[in-house]
C-alpha positions as CSV (number, residue, x, y, z in Angstrom):
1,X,-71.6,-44.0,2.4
2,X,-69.7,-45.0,-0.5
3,X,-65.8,-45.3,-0.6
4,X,-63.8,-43.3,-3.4
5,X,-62.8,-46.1,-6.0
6,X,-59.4,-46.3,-5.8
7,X,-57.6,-47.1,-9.9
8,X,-56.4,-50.5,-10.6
9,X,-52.6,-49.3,-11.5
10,X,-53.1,-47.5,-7.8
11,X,-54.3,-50.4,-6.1
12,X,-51.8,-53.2,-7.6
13,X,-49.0,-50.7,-6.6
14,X,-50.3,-50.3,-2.9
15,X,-50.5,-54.4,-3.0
16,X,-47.0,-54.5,-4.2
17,X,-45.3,-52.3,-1.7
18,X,-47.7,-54.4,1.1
19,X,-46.3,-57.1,-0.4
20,X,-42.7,-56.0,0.2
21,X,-43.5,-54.9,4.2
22,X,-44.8,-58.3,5.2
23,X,-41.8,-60.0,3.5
24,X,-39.4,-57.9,5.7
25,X,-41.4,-57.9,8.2
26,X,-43.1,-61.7,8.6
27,X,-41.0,-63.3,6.0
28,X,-42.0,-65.1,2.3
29,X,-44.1,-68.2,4.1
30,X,-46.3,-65.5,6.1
31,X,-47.2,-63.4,3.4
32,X,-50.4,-64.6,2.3
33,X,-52.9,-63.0,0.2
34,X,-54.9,-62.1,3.2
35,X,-52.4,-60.9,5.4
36,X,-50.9,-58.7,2.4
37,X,-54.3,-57.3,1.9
38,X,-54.4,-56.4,5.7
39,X,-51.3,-54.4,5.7
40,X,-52.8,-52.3,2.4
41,X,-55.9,-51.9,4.4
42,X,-57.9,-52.9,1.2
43,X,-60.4,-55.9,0.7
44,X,-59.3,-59.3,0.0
45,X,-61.4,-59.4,-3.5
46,X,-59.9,-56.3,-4.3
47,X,-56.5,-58.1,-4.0
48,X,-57.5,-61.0,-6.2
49,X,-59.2,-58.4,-8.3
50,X,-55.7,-56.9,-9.3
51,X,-53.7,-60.1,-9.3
52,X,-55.0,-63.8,-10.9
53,X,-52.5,-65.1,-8.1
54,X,-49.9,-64.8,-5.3
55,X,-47.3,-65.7,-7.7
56,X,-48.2,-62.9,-10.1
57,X,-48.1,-60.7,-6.9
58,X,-44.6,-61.9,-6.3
59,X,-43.8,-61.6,-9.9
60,X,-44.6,-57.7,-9.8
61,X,-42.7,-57.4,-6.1
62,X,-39.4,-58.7,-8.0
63,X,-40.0,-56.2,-11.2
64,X,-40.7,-53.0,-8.5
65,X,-37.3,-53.8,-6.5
66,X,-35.0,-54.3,-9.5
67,X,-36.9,-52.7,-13.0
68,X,-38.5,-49.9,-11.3
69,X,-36.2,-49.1,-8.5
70,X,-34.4,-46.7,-10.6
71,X,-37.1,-45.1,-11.5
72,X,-37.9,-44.4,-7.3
73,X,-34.5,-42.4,-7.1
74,X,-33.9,-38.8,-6.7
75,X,-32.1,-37.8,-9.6
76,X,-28.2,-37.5,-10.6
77,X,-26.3,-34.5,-11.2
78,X,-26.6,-32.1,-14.1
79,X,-25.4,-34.3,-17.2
80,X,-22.3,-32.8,-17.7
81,X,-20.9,-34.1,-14.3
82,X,-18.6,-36.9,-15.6
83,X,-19.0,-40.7,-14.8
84,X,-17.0,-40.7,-11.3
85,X,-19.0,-38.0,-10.3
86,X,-22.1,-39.5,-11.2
87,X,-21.1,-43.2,-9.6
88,X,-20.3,-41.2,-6.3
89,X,-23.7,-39.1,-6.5
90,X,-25.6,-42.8,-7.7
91,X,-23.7,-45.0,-4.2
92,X,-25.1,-42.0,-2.3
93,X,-28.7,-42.0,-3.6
94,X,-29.5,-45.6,-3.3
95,X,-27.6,-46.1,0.1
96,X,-30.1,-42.8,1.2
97,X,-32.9,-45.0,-0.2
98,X,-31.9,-48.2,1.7
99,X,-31.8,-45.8,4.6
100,X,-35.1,-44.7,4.5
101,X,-36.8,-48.0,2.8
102,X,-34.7,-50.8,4.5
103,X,-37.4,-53.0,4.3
104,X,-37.0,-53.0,0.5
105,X,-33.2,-54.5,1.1
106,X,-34.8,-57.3,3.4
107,X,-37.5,-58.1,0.9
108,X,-35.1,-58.4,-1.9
109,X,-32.8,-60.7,0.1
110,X,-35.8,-63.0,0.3
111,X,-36.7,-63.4,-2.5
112,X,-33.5,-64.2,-4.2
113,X,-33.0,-67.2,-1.5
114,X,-36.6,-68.2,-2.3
115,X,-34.9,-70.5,-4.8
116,X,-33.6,-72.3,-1.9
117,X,-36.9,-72.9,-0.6
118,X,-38.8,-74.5,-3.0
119,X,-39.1,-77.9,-4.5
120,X,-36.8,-79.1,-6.9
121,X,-39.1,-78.6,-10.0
122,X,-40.0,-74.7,-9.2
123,X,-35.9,-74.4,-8.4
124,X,-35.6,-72.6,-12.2
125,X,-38.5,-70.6,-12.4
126,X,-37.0,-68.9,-9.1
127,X,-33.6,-68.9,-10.5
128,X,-35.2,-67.4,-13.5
129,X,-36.8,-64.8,-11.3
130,X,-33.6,-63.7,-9.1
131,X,-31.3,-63.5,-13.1
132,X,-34.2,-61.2,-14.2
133,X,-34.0,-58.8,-10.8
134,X,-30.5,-58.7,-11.1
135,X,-30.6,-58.0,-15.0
136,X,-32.9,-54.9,-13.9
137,X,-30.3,-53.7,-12.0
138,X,-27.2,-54.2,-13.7
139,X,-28.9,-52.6,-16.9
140,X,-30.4,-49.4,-14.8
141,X,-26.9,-49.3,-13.4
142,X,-25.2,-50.0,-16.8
143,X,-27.2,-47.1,-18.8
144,X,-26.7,-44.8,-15.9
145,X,-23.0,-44.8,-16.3
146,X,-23.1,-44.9,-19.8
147,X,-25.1,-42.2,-20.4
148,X,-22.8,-40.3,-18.0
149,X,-20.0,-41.0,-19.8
150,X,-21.2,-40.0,-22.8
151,X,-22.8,-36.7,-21.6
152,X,-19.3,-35.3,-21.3
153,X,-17.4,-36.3,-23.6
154,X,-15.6,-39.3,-22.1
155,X,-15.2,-42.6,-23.3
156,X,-17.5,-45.5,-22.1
157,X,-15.2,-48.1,-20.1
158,X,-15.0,-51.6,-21.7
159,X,-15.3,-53.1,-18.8
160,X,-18.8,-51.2,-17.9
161,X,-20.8,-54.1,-17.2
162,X,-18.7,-55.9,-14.6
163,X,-17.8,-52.1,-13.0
164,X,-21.8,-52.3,-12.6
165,X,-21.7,-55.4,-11.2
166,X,-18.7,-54.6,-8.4
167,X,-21.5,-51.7,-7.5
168,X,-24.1,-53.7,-7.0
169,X,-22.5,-56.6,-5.5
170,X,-20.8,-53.9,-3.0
171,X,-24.5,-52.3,-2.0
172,X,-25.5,-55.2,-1.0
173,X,-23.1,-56.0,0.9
174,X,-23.0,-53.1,2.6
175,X,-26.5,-53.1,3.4
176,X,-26.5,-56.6,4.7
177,X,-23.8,-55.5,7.2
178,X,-25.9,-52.6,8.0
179,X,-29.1,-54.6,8.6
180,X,-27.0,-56.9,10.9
181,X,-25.1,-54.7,13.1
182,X,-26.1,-50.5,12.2
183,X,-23.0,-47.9,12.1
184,X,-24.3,-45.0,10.3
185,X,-20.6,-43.8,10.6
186,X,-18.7,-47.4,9.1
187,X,-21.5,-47.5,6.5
188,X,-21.2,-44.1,5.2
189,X,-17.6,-44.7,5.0
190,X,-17.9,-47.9,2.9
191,X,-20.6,-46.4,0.6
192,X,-17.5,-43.6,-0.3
193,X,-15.1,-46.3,-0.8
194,X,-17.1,-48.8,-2.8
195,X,-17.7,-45.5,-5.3
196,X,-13.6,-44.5,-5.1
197,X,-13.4,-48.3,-6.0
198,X,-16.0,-48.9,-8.5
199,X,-14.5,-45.0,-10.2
200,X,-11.4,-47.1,-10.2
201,X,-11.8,-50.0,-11.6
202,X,-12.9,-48.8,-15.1
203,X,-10.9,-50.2,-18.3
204,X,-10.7,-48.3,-21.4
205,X,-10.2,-50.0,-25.1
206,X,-6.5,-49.7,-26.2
207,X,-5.0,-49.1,-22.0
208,X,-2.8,-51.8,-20.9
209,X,-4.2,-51.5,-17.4
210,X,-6.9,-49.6,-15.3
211,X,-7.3,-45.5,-15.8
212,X,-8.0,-43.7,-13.0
């Protein structure tokens, strides 16, 4: 009996999101080639079939938890809703994602301390590696808010890029607590005030201070 061919952009997605378990789950040392292949349930050929190596494996595990993360979200409100509406709907979303995906949160803390791990020479390629994930985010997050902002008619905050940073900075912290000690209660709580904050903390060319 022959097995359906599964497509190459298919299979290098399943590898990818194998990848991402066994990092939560075994962390970055145990996830071999073989034992990634395992969790996708796919042959180990068809693994080195889709990728020349584990590094470009890795490579792709970094670009689907920062530049295509976004892309994985349900969507904001209609594009009329204002920027502090759409920073509270976009805290919500991607704390409901963490939610139901926490191994993603674990994988990504990984690999950004991987650069911790290695030897001195491979030290700025990783470093490379965690300024690109964090550039996928902080852009996403950037044009998100932008875009909001400029749906309905309200000026774009000068100070966008380091608002979008706060938010990140905030999620993960928030989700680290979470992964550490679980209050579905506290959490929830936090995710609302990191928004109120981040809605807060805009600046607008020609204000002396904040605008709320």
């Amino acid at each position: 009996m022959l097995l359906a061919r599964v497509p190459t952009a298919e299979r290098r997605l399943q590898f990818v999101r194998s990848a991402a378990r066994v990092i939560a789950q075994d962390g970055l040392s145990a996830a071999t080639t073989r034992r990634i292949a395992a969790e996708a349930d796919a042959p180990l050929a068809s693994l080195h079939y889709c990728f020349r190596s584990k590094d470009e494996l890795l490579e792709e595990v970094y670009y689907y938890l920062s530049r295509d993360y976004a892309q994985a979200l349900p969507p904001v409100p209609a594009s009329d809703a204002g920027l502090k509406s759409v920073v509270f709907a976009h805290a919500r979303r991607v704390w409901e994602r963490m939610l139901a995906e926490p191994h993603e949160q674990v994988t990504t803390f990984e690999l950004l301390l991987r650069r911790f791990r290695v030897n001195p020479d491979e030290e700025p390629a990783a470093l490379a590696r965690n300024r690109s994930m964090y550039e996928g985010w902080i852009k996403s997050t950037c044009l998100l808010f932008e875009t909001a902002a400029r749906n309905a008619g309200e000026p774009v905050p000068s100070n966008l890029e380091l608002a979008a940073r706060l938010f990140i900075s905030g999620i993960d912290g928030i989700s680290m607590q979470h992964l550490a000690d679980p209050d579905m209660d506290r959490s929830a709580a936090l995710v609302e005030m990191l928004a109120a904050s981040v809605a807060g903390s805009f600046v607008y060319a020609g204000d002396p201070g904040e605008r709320s």
